[in-house]
N, C-alpha and C positions, 0 to 999 in steps of 0.2 A: 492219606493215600500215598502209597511207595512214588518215588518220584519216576519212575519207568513205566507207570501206567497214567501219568497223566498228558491231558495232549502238548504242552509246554516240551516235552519229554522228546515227542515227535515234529515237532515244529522245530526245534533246534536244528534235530536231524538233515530237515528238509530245507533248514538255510545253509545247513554246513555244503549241501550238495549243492543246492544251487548256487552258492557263490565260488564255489570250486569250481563246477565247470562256467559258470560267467569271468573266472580270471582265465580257465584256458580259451570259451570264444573271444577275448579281449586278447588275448596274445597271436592270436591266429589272424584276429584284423592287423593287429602291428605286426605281424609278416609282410603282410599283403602291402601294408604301407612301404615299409623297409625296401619291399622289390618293386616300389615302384616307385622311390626316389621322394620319398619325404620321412625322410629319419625321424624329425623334429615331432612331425605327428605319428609316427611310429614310437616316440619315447616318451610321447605323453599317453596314449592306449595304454603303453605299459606300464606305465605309472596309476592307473585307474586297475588294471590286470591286478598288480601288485597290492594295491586297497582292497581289493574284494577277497585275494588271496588271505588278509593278512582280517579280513570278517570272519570267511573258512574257523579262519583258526581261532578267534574266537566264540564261536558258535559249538567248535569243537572241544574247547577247555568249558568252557560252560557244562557241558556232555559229562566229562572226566571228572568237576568239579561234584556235580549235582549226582550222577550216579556209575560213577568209575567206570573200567575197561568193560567193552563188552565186544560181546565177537561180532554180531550182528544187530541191525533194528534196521526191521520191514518200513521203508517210505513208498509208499502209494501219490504219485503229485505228476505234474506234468511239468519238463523241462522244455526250454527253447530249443530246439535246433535251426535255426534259420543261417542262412550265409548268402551271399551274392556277392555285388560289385564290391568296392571300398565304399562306397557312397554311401548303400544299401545298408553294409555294417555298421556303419556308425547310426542311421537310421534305426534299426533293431537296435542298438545299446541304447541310445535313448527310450525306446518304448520301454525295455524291461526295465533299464531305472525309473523310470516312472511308473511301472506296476508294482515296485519293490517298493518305493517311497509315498506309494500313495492305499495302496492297498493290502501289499502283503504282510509288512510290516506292523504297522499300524495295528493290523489284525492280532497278528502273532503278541505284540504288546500288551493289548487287551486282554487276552486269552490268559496271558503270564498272568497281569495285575490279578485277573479275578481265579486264576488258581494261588496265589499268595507268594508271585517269583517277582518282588519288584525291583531286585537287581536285575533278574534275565527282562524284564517287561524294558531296563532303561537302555540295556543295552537294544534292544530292538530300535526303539526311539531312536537312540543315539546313531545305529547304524541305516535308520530310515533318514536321518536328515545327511546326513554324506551321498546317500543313492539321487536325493535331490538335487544333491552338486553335480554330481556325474551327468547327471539326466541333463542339465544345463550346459555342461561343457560338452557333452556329445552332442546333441541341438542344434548349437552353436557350430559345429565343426563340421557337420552333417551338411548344414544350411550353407557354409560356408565354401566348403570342398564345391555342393552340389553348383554355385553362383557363381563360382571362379574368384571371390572374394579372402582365398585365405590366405594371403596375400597384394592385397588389396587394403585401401581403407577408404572412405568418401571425404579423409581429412589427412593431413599428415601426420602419419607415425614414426617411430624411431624402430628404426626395422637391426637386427642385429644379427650376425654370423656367430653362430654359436660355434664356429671349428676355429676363431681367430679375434673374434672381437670387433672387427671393423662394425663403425654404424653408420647409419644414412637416413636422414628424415627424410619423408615422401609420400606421395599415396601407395606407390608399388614399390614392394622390395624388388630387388636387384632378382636378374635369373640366373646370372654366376657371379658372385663375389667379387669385387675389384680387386682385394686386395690378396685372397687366398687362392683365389679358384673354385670355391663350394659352389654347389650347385644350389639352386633357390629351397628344394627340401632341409637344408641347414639351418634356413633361416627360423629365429626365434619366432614362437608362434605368439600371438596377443588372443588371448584366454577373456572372457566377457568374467564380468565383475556381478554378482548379486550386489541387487539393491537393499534388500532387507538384511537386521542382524543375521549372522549365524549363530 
């Protein structure tokens, strides 16, 4: 079977698009952060923006590899549009990484193996356990934002000024830097750790 008629074919299609527009609603939350005074969580969004961008384009060279330039291919799928608070947003990224890493993926993998693609079947895997990391760090910062906790710890942390370097161990970072003037959004953020391998 030509590789354009199988569904491996279309399923590329449909992650190339949806991890395009998942890197632009992931830059559009780190706006939202950016204007409202936490850069640090604003440069980690876009450092997840940037990974999805950078699936895009694998899912796209997969496309180019397997059946070269084409002008079009029809996807038929449903995309997120969801947006609200800051809060909210990172609440929706975690659900869609968790529908990518637990069900779309997974799917599309399958699908590969038993059409006979089990390069494209690993990269799905490969790109299903990354969406599991994302799903974990927006969880985390969702819950965290939502608590008043991101910045916060129940233990002391070593909290740091990413514009200057000063640290400070404590439960709460500082709300303006002693030593620079940054505002508490500068402060380096503490990222939850998985327990199991990667």
């Amino acid at each position: 079977m030509q590789f354009t008629q199988t569904q491996t074919y279309f399923n590329l299609a449909r992650s190339f698009a949806g991890e395009s527009q998942a890197g632009m609603r992931y830059q559009l939350a780190a706006r939202k952060a950016m204007g409202q005074g936490y850069k640090i969580l604003a440069d980690t969004i876009r450092t997840i923006a940037k990974n999805e961008t950078n699936h895009a384009r694998v899912f796209f060279e997969e496309i180019q590899k397997n059946a070269g330039s084409t002008d079009n291919i029809p996807v038929e799928a449903g995309y997120p549009f969801h947006a609200g608070t800051l809060g909210e947003d990172l609440c929706f990224a975690a659900a869609d990484e968790r529908e990518e890493h637990t069900r779309i993926y997974p799917a599309f993998a399958r699908t590969a193996r038993e059409e006979g693609f089990e390069q494209i079947a690993l990269k799905f895997e490969q790109i299903a356990k990354v969406e599991e990391n994302h799903r974990i760090i927006f969880e985390y910062l969702a819950e965290s934002f939502k608590d008043g906790t991101l910045y916060h710890a129940d233990h002391p942390m070593i909290w740091i000024c990413s514009e200057c370097g000063y640290m400070h161990t404590s439960k709460d970072a500082w709300t303006v830097c002693p030593l620079c003037g940054a505002p508490q959004g500068e402060v380096e953020l503490h990222l939850p750790f998985r327990k199991e391998k990667l």
